[in-house]
N, C-alpha and C positions, 0 to 999 in steps of 0.2 A: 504494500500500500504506500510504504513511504519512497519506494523506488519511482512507484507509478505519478507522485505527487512532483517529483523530479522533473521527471520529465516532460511532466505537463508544463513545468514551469519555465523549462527550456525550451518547450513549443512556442509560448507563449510569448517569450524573449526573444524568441527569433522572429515572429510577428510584429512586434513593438519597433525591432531594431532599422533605424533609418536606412542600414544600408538595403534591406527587403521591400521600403517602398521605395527606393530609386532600383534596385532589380528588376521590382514589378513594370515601373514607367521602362523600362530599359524592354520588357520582353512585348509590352501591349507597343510601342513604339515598332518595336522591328517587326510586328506583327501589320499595323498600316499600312508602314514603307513596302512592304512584302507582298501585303495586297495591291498597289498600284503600279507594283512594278516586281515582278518574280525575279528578276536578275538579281535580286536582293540578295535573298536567301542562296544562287549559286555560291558553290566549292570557293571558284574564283574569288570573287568578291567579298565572301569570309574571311578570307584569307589576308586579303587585302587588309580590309577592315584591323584585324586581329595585327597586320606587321605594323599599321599608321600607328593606332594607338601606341603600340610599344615605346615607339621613341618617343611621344608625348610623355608616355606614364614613367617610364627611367627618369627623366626631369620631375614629374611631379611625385616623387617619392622623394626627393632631396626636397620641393618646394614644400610637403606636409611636416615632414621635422622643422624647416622654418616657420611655418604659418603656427603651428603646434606649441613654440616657445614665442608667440607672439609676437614674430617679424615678418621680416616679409625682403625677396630679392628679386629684380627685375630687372638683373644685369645677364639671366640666365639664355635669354633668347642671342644675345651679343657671344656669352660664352664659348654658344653651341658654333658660333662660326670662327670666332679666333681658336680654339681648343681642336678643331675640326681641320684647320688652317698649317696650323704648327704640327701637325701630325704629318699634313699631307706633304709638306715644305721638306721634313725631316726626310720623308719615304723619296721624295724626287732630288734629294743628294743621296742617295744609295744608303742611308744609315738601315738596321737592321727593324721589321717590322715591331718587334715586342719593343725593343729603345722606344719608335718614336708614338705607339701609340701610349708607352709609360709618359713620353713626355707631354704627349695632350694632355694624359692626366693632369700630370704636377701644374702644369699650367692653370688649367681649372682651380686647383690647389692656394695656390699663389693668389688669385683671382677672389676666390672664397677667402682667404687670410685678409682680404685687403678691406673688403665688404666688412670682415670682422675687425679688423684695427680700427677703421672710420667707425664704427659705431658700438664698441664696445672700449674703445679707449680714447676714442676724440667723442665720444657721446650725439652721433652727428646722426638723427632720423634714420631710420633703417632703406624708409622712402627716397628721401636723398643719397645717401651714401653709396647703394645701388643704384639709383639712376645715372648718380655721375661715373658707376664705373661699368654703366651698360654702355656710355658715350664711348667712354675711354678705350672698352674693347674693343668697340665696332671701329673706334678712328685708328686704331693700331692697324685693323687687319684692310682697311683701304690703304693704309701708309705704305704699309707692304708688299701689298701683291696691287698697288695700283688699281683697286675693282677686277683686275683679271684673274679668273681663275688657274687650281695650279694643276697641271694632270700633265702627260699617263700617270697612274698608281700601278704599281706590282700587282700582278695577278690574283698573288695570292692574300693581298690584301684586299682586292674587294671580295672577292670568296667570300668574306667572313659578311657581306653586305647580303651575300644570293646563296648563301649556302642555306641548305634544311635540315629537318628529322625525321626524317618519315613525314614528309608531305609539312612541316611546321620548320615557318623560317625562323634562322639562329634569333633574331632579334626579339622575336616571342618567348622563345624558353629563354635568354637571358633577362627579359623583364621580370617574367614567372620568378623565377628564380632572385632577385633581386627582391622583387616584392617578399617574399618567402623569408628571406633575410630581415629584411624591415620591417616587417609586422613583427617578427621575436624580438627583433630590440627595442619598439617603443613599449611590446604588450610584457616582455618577460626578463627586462632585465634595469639593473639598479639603476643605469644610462637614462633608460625609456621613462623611468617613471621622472628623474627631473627633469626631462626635457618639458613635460606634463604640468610637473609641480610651479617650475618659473612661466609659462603659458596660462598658468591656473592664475598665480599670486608672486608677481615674484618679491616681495617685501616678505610673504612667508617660507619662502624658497629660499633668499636669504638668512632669516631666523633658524634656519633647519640646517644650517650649515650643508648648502650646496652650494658651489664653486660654479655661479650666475653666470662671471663670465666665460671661462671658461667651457660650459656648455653654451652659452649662446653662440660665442666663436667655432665652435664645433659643425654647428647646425647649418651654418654658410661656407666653410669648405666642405661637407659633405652634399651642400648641395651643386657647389663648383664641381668638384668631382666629377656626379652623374650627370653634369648638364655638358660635361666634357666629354664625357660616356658617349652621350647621345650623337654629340657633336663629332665623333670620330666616325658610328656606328652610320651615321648619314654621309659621310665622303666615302665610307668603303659602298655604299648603296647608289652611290653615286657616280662613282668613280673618278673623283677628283674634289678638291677642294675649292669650294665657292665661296665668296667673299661676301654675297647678299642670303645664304643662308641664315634659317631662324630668328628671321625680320619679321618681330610681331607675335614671336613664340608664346612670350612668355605673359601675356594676354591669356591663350590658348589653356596655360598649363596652369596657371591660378586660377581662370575659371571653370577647370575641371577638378580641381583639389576642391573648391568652396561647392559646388555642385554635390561634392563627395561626401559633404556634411563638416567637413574641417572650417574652424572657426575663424575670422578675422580676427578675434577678440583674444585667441591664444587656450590652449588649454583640452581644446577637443577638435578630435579627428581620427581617424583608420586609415591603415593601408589599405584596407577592404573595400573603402569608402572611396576613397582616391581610384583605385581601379575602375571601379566603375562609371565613377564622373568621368574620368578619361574614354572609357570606351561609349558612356553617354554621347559625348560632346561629338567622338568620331560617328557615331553612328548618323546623328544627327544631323552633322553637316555632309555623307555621304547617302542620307537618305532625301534629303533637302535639292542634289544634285539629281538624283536618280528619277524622282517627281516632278524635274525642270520648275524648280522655286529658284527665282533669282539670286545673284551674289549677293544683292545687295539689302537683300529680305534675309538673308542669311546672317550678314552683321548683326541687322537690328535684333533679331530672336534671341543672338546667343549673349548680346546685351540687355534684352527682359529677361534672362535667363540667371544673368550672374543677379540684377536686381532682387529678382523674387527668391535667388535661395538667402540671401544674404537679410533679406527683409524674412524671412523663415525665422532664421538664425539667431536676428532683434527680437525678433517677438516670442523666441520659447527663452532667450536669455530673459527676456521681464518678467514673462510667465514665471517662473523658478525664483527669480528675484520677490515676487510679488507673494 
């Protein structure tokens, strides 16, 4: 009886849990699109669908541990092309593939430390501090390559752009798998919970003897990192590196983290959650295509869109307050 009481309650919780009614909107959504246009539902266009999102959701798992300790970084669309850049530049002087896509990384790295210097030791808006160094990236990477892109790439590095697994391309299971990673560290480890704690309160976050800055600084090179990630994972898809890549990204990838139930306010969010607003947002603007809804009807939606979760959001934080 009391197994059975269990489990009711975990039925029950799973009912209640935000991310089940954006799954719902996610499956009656692809269900319309499907009905107006079966190409929907083809192999192909799953397929599709499932590699887009990926490189959105790699970035927006670095953007929910920011948004989570109640910041925010907008230098991450800029990232994904200087990071994406330095990789390609590295691989077209003969350097070896693991060096230079290590050094996209560290780039992003660098990039993330600097986001965290400006604003956890010069105290400078998290809004500002990444705006100026989304300018900063995006003016390095015209400085450099002049607006021209840089190619040939080594074969065997785009590989890793068109390679699969059984019919599922690399960039799917390494998001999977990423994601897989960051759901155990914000739900199951001492890390996750102050990232939680300083997004919650950080004056009690403080009190509690957690190391404030120290984890806020964290949560912007890791988000440099995967926005690196991504920014690598689209030149080998590419086969070369562009200079106007991930113009506008990062729009994209904060209105699928906030879609995903992650809070502006700091404190609440899922990788679970993220996922889905990510593959929301693709689906939606690949179903919005497929129906012949214009581009420009397309901006306006996914802008009533960040509106209404964020005005969600306001109004169960009052709700709870009240």
């Amino acid at each position: 009886m009391v197994m059975s009481e269990k489990s009711a309650n975990r039925v029950t919780n799973i009912f209640k849990a935000k991310e089940f009614g954006l799954f719902m909107i996610l499956v009656v959504l692809s269900i319309l699109i499907g009905i107006r246009n079966p190409i929907f539902f083809s192999f192909h266009n799953i397929i599709d669908i499932f590699r887009n999102t990926s490189y959105t959701l790699i970035i927006a798992v670095g953007m929910t541990f920011v948004l989570v300790a109640k910041g925010l970084d907008l230098s991450v669309g800029s990232m994904i092309a200087i990071c994406g850049m330095v990789c390609a530049l590295f691989l077209s002087w003969g350097y070896p593939i693991f060096f230079c896509i290590l050094t996209g990384l560290l780039t992003g790295a660098a990039f993330g430390a600097i986001n965290a210097l400006c604003i956890v030791v010069f105290h400078i808006p998290s809004m500002i501090a990444t705006l100026g160094c989304m300018y900063m990236a995006r003016g390095l990477v015209l400085v450099v390559t002049k607006g021209a892109p840089v190619y040939p790439l080594p074969k065997e590095f785009v590989n890793l752009g068109t390679r699969t697994f059984f019919g599922v391309p690399f960039i799917v299971v390494l998001s999977f798998i990423i994601c897989l990673v960051a759901h155990f560290v914000l739900n199951n480890t001492t890390y996750g919970r102050r990232i939680y704690a300083i997004g919650g309160n950080i004056e009690t976050a403080k009190y509690a003897g957690i190391n404030v800055a120290g984890t806020t600084a964290s949560v912007y090179i890791i988000s440099g990192v995967l926005a690196a990630l991504s920014g690598i994972m689209t030149s080998a898809r590419m086969g070369s590196g562009q200079p106007s890549v991930g113009d506008g990204t990062e729009m994209t990838v904060i209105t699928a983290v906030i879609i995903g139930g992650t809070s502006l306010n700091g404190g609440v969010g899922t990788i679970l959650g993220t996922a889905l607003g990510a593959l929301l947002t693709n689906v939606l603007s690949t179903g919005m295509n497929l129906v012949g809804i214009s581009a420009y009807w397309q901006k306006f939606v996914t802008g009533l869109i960040i509106i209404v979760a964020v005005g969600i959001d306001q109004y169960q934080r009052r709700k709870v307050r009240s």
